[in-house]
GUBAFI-268781 format. One record per residue: z, x, y of N, C-alpha, C in turn. Coordinates in steps of 0.05 Angstrom, whole numbers, plus 5000, padded with zeros to 4 digits. Example, Ala and Ser with C-alpha at 12.3 -4.5 7.8 and 13.67 -1.06 7.14 Angstrom:
REM GUBAFI-268781
515652644886515652464910515652644934;514252574955514352734979515752585001;
REM end
This chain:
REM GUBAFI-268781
486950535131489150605148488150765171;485950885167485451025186481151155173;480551185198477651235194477951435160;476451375142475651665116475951885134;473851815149472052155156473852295173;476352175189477252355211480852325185;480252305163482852305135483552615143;481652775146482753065136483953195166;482353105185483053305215486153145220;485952845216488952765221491952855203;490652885178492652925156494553205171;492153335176493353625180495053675206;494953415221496953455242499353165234;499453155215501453125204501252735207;499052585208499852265217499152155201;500651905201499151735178498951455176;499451265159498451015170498350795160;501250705152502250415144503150265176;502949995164503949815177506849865192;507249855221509349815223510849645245;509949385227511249065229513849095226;515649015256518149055250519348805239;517648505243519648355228517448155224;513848075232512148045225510848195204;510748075173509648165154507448005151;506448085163503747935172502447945141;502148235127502348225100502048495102;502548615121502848815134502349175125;501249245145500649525121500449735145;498850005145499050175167498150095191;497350275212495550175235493150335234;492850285264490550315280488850555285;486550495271484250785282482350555289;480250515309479150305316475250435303;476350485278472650645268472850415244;470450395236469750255212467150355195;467950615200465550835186466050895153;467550665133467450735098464650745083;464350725066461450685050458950705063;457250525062455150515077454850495103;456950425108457550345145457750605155;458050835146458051125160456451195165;453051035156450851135166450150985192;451250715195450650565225453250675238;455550805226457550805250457451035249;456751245252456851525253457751645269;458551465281459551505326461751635316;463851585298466751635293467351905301;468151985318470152305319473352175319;475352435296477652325299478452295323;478552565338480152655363479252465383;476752455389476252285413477051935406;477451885387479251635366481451605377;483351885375486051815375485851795405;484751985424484751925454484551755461;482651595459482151335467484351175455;485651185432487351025427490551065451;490751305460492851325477492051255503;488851265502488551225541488950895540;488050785522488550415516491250395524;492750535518495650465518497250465542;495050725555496850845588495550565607;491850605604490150515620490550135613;491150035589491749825592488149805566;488349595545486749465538486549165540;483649085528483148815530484948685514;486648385528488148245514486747965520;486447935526483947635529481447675543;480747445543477447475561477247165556;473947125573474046825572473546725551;473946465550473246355528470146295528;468646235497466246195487466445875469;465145765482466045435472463945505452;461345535457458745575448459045635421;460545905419460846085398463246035379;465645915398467245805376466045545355;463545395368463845155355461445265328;459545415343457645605328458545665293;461545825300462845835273465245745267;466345535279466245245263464945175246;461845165261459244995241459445225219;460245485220458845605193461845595172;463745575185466245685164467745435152;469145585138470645255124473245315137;474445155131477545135142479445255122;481445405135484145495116485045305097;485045005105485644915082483644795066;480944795056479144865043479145105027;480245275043480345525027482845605012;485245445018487645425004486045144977;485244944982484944764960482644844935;481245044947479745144936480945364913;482345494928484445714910486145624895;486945294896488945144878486845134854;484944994856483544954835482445104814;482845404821481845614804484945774797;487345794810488745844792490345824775;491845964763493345964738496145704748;496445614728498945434726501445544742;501445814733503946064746502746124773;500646264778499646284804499946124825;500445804817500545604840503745564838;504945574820508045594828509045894848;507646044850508446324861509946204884;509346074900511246044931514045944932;512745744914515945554905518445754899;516545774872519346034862520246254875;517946374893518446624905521346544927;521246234941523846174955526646134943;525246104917528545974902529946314888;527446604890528946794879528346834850;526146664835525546694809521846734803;521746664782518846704778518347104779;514447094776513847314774515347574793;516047764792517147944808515048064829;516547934859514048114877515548174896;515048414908515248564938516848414962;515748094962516047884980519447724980;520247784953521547694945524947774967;525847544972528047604985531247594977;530947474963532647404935531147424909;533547644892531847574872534547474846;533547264828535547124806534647184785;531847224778530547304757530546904742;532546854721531846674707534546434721;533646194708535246004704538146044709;538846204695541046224688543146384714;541246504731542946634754542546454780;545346434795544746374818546946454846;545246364866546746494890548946664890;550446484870554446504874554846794861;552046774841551647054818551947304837;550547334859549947494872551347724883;552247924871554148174876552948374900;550148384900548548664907546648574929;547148724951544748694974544248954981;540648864972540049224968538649165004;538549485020537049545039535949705028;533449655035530749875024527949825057;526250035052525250065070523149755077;522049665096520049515098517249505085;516949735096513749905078512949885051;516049915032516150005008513650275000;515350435024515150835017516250915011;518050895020521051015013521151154975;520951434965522151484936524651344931;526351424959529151414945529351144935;528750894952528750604951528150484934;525450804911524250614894525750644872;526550914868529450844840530750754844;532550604865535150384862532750144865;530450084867529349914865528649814832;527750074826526750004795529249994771;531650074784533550094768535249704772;534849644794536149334794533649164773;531149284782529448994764529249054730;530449334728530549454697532249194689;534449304697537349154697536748954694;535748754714535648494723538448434727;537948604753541648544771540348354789;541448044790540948014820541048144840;540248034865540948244888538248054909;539848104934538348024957536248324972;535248294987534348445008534148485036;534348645037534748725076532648935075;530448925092529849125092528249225123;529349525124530049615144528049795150;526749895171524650045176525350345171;523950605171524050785173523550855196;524451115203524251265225521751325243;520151285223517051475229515251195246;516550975235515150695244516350485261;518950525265520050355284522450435288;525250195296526050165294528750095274;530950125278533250125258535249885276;535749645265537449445278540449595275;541949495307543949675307546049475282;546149425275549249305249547249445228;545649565220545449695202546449985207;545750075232546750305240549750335246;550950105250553950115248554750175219;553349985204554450095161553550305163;550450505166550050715154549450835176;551751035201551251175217548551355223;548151545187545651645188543451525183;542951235189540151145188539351155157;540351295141539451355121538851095101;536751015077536250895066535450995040;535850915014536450605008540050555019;540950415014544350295017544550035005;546850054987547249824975550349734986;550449544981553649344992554249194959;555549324945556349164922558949174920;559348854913562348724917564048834931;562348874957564248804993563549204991;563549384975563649674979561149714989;560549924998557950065011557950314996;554750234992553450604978552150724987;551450975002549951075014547351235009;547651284981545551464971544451314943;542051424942540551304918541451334892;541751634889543351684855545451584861;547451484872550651374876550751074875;547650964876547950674884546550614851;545250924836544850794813546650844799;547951064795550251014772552550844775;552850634806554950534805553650194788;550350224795550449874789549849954754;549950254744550250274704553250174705;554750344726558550314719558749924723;557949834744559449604756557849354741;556949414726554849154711554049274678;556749344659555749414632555349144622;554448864624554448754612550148774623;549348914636546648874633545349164614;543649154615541749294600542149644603;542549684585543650084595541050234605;541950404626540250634628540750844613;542950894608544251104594543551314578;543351554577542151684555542151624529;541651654510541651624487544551764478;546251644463548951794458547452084438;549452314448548752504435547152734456;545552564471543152784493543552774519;546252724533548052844550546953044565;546953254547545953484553543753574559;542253454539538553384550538553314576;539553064584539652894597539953054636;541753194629542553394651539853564656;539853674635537453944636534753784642;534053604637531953454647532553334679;534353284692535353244717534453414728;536253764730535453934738531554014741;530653954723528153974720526153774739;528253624741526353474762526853514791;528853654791529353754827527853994825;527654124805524854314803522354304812;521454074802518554034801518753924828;520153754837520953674870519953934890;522154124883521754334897518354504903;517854494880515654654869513654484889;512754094888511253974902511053974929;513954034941514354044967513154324980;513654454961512254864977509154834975;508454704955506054664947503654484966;504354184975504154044990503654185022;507254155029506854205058506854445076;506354665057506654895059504255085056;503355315063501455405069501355675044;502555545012503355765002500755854982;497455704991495655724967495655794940;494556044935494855954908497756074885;499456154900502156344894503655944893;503155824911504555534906503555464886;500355374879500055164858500955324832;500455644825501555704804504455634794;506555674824508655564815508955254809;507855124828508054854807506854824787;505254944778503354804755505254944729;506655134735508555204725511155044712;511354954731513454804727512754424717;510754334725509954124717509254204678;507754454667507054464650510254484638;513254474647514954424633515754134628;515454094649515653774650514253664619;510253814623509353654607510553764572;512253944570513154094540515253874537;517353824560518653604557519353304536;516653244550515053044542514653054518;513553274511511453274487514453344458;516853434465518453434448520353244448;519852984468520852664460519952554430;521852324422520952274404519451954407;519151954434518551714439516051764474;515051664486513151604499515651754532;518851694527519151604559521651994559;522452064570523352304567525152414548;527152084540529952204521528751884488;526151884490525751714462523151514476;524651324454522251074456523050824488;525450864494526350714513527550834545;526350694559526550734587529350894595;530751094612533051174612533851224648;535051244659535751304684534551574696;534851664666532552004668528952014679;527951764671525551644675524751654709;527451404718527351294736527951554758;529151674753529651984777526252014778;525252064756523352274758520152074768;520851834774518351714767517551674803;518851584816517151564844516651824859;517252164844516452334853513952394837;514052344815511852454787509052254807;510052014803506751754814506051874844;508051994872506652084894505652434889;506552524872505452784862503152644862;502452584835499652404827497952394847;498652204867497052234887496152444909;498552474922498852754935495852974933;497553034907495653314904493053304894;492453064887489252964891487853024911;489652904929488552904957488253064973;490253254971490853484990489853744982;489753714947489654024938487053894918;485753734913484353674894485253734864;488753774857489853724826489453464815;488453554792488353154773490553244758;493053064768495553004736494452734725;492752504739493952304721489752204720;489552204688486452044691486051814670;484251724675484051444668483451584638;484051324617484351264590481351424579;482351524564480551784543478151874560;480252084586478952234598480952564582;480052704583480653014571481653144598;484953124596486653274623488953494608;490453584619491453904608495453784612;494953454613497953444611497753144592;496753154568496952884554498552624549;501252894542504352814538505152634576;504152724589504552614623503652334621;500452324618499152134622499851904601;501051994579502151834552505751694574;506451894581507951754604508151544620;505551634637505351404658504251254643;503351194627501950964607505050724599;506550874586508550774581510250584610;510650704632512250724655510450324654;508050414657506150264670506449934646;508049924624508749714613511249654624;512249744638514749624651514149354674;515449084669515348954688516049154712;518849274710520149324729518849624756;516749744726514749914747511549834759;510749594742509349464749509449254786;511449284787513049124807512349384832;513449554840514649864855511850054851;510650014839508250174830506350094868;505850404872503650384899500950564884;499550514909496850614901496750834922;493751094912494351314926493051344951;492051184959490551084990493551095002;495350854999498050865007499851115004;500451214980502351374983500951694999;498451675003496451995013496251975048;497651675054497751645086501451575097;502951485077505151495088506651745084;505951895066507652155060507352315084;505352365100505552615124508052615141;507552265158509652245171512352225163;512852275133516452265131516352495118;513852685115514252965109514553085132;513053145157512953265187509953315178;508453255159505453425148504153455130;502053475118502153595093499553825100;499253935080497054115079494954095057;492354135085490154115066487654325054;487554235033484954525013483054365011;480954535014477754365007477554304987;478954414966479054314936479753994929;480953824953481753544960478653394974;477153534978476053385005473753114984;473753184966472053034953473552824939;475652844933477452634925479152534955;479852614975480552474995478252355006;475152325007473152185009474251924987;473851984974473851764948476951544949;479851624954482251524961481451344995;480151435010479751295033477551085035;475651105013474850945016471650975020;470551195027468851415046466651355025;466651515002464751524980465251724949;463851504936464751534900465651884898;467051944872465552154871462652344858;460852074849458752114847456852114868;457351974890455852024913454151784912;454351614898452451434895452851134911;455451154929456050834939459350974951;459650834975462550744984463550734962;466350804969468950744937469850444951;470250404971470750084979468150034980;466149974966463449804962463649704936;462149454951461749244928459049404909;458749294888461149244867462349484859;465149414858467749734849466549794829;466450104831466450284801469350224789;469550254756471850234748473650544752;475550484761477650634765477650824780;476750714805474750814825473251114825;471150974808470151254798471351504783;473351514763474251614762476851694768;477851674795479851764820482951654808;483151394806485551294797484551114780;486051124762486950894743486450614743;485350414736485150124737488150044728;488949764740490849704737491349534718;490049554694489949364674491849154674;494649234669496249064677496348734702;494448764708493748564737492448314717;490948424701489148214689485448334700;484248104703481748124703480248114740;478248184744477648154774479147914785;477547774767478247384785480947374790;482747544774485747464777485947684807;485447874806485648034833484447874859;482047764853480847624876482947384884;483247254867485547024869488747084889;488647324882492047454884490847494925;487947614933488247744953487847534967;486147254965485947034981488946884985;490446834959493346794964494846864981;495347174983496547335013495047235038;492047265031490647265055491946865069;490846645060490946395062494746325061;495846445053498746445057499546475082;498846695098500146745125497846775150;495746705143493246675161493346725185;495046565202495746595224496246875241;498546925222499647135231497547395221;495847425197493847715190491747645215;490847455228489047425246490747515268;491947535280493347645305493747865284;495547985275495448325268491748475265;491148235257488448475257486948465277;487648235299487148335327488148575348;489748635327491448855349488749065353;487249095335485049305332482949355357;482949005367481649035386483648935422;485949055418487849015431488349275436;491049265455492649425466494949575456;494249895450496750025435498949955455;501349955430503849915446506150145453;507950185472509550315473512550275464;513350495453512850795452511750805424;510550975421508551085399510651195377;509851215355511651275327510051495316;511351695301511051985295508251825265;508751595245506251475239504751385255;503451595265502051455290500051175277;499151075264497150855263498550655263;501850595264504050465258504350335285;504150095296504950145318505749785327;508049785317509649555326509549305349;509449535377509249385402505849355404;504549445391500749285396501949025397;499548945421498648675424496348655416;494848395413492948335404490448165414;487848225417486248135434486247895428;486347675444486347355431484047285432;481947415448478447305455477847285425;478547465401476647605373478047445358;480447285361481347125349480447005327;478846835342475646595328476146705305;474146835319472047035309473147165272;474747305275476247455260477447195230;477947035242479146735237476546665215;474746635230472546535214471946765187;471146935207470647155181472447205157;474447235158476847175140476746965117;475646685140475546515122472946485099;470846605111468346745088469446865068;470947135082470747205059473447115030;474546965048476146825026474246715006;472346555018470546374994469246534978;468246774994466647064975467647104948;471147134965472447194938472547014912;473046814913473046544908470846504888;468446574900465746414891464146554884;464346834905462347064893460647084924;460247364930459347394956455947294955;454647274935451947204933451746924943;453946684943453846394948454546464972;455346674997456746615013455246815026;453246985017451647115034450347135064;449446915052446946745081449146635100;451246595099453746395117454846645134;454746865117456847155136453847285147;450747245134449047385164449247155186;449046865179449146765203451346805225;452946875218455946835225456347155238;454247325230454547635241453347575257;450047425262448547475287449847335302;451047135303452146935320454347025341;456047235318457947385340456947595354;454847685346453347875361451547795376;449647565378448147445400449747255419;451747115409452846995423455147085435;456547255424458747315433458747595450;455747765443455248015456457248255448;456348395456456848735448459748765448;460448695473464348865475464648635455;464848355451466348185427465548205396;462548385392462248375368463948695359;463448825371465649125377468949085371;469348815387472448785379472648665351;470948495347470348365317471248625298;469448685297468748965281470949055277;472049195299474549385311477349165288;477448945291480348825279479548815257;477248835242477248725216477048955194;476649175210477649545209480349555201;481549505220484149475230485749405205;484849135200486349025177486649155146;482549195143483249355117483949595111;483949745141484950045133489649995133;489849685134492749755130492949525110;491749475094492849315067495249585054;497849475050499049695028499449535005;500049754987501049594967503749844959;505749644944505649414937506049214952;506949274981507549174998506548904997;503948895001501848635014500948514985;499948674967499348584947498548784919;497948804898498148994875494849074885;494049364874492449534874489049434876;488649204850487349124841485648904868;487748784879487248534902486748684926;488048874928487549034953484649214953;483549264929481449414933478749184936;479148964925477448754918478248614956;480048664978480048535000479048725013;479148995006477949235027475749215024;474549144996470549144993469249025007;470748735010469348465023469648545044;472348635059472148645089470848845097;469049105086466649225095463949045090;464148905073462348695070461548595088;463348425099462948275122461748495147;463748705147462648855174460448975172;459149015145456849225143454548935150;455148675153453848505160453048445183;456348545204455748485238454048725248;454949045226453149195239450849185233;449549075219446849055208445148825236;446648595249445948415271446848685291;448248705289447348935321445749105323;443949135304441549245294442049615292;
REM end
């Protein structure tokens, strides 16, 4: 989303850096820092300063950047000869996946099949259709939004039908005015069930427990009512506690108070009689507490260097927590809404005004960006991934196996081709006006059409990389690096570079695709670049 190395000087003035595609979901994710300094590439790109980064990114915008140039017959046909074609690389991806994997499009139009992000209707099975349809949820574009994600995770609990609208946040674009006619304050999530309007998140969940008892209860367990409350309260607690802690300059008088209060959370827990807060089964109590508990998680990794959540029989000081998210993490319905902390450690500034940062983060915000392990021994986006990126977060077991992740990222990628080749041109294009408080977000970019090819081809490598394995596809991405760099020269191998930055610093998830596919499309696309910088000698 933005250079590693300039993560900490930007964080602290408050920016951050999803996609913000107002109605192109290109597959869409943050914007623009035009560095490509992660892993190994920080020793050929070392040029990176944030500040003189973001400057140049505003003088592009006043002064005007490159949006075409001439054409290169030479060089387009050059890699032609080396690349295969999108649909090569779509027939190629039929043949290796799953029976379900190749139905994914079909179904994803009809509103059924596996549950994803993309989904615009959703029916769940057979048995629901259109006419079924009571609930049209608005939720954010990005899928950042907390509030969006409990009336999110509470419809796929359910399995309420329901359509989607989804509407930008403040920090990244625009708000279409008939939404702003239903919800004056811009505010989001909002639901419309049976012709009524809901404006707030806890109001839009207890109405779809009230207006749909024939689906699946959230309900407390009869009898713990009372629990049920006192655990509520507890979670606007720990809310409180993250927020002084976070964006606030309260060192170590904050983390005592949160750690305070999280260690109630974790007593909580630990006097369930079951894995989730009120037993063995999922409750509405869960769902309050879960899209603040997973950006805590991240957060304060990042900012303050706290570990709440570590990978499977690692020794952490909240068991009963991590026995939690373990549980959460068998949910279709959080499997679905579940982001990663690259994502949630760059969208939180801008819909906070900020966050604040401790050196006690700086070694795990290296490692979330992408920068390097925390062993020191390799890029965290370098091939081949440590498991669970070194430590840092969690594997997503749930996904299945590499091949299934590799499969999932060429799918997104070879699905909308067109359109990720123009968004990841914007990199070597023209910021657009007016600029958004996420600054890397930036809607009105245009996009250089010269790097097009270029970008086009490379893409399509590393589709097959994924595919086949980057060792069969090796010798095709050096030829294909010197080529844009002898033939195409310095400013076009620069823009090369520059979009294909671009792209992988705004993969989100869940947005674009689950955790697993997105780290396996960020590896390759330094891959490729640590290849053009290697031809520019």
């Amino acid at each position: 989303l933005i250079t590693p190395r300039g993560g900490t000087m930007v964080l602290r003035v408050g920016i951050l850096v999803v996609t913000g595609l107002r109605t192109v979901h290109a597959f869409a994710l943050p914007s623009n820092q035009a560095s490509y300094s992660t892993t190994t590439l920080n020793a050929r790109a070392g040029k990176f300063d944030p500040f003189t980064n973001m400057l140049s990114d505003v003088a592009s915008s006043i002064m005007g950047g490159q949006t075409s140039g001439p054409e290169n017959p030479r060089l387009d046909a050059t890699l032609q000869s080396l690349s295969v074609s999108w649909e090569v690389v779509r027939s190629t991806l039929e043949s290796v996946q799953t029976p379900e994997e190749r139905q994914f499009r079909e179904l994803l139009k009809t509103g059924r099949g596996p549950p994803s992000p993309l989904h615009k209707i959703r029916l769940y099975g057979e048995s629901n259709s259109e006419e079924d349809v009571r609930v049209t949820f608005y939720r954010d574009s990005a899928s950042w939004c907390p509030y969006c994600h409990k009336v999110w995770l509470t419809l796929e609990e359910k399995r309420i039908p329901y359509r989607v609208e989804k509407i930008n946040m403040r920090c990244y674009g625009e708000k279409p005015a008939d939404f702003m006619r239903m919800q004056p304050s811009g505010q989001i999530p909002v639901a419309v069930i049976d012709g009524r309007t809901y404006g707030q998140s806890n109001e839009i969940m207890f109405a779809l427990e009230e207006l749909f008892p024939e689906k699946k209860s959230l309900r407390p367990p009869k009898g713990q009512e009372s629990k049920a409350q006192e655990l509520l309260r507890l979670e606007r607690s720990i809310f409180g506690s993250w927020m002084y802690w976070l964006t606030g300059n309260g060192g170590s008088r904050a983390q005592a108070e949160f750690v305070e209060t999280l260690n109630q959370v974790e007593s909580a827990l630990s006097q369930s009689k079951g894995p989730f807060f009120l037993g063995n089964d999922v409750t509405i109590v869960d769902f309050m507490f879960a899209p603040f508990l997973e950006r805590m998680a991240a957060s304060l990794l990042f900012f303050k260097g706290f570990v709440m959540r570590v990978p499977k029989n690692t020794q952490t000081d909240f068991p009963n927590l991590n026995k939690w998210f373990d549980a959460m993490e068998t949910l279709e319905s959080y499997q679905l809404t579940k982001s990663d902390y690259y994502t949630h450690c760059w969208d939180l500034p801008p819909q906070l005004g900020g966050c604040t940062h401790e050196p006690a983060g700086e070694r795990y915000e290296k490692a979330i960006n992408g920068e390097r392990s925390l062993d020191g021994t390799q890029g965290s986006w370098e091939l081949p991934l440590q498991p669970d990126n070194g430590g840092v977060e969690p594997d997503w077991k749930f996904c299945g196996d590499d091949m299934a992740a590799q499969r999932e990222a060429v799918e997104r990628l070879s699905a909308n081709h067109d359109v990720i080749v123009a968004f990841a041109a914007r990199g070597a294009g023209r910021k657009g006006m007016p600029p958004y408080s996420a600054i890397l977000s930036d809607p009105n970019a245009v996009p250089n059409d010269t790097v097009k090819n270029g970008v086009s081809s490379v893409l399509q490598t590393i589709s097959m990389a994924l595919l086949e394995g980057v060792d069969r596809h090796e010798e095709t991405m050096i030829k294909m690096a010197e080529a844009i760099v002898k033939e195409g020269g310095g400013n076009y191998s620069e823009g090369v570079i520059a979009s294909l930055s671009y792209l992988r610093d705004r993969v989100g998830v869940p947005r674009d695709m689950r955790l697993p596919a997105a780290r396996q499309l960020r590896a390759h696309l330094n891959w490729a670049i640590d290849k053009i910088l290697c031809a520019q000698g």
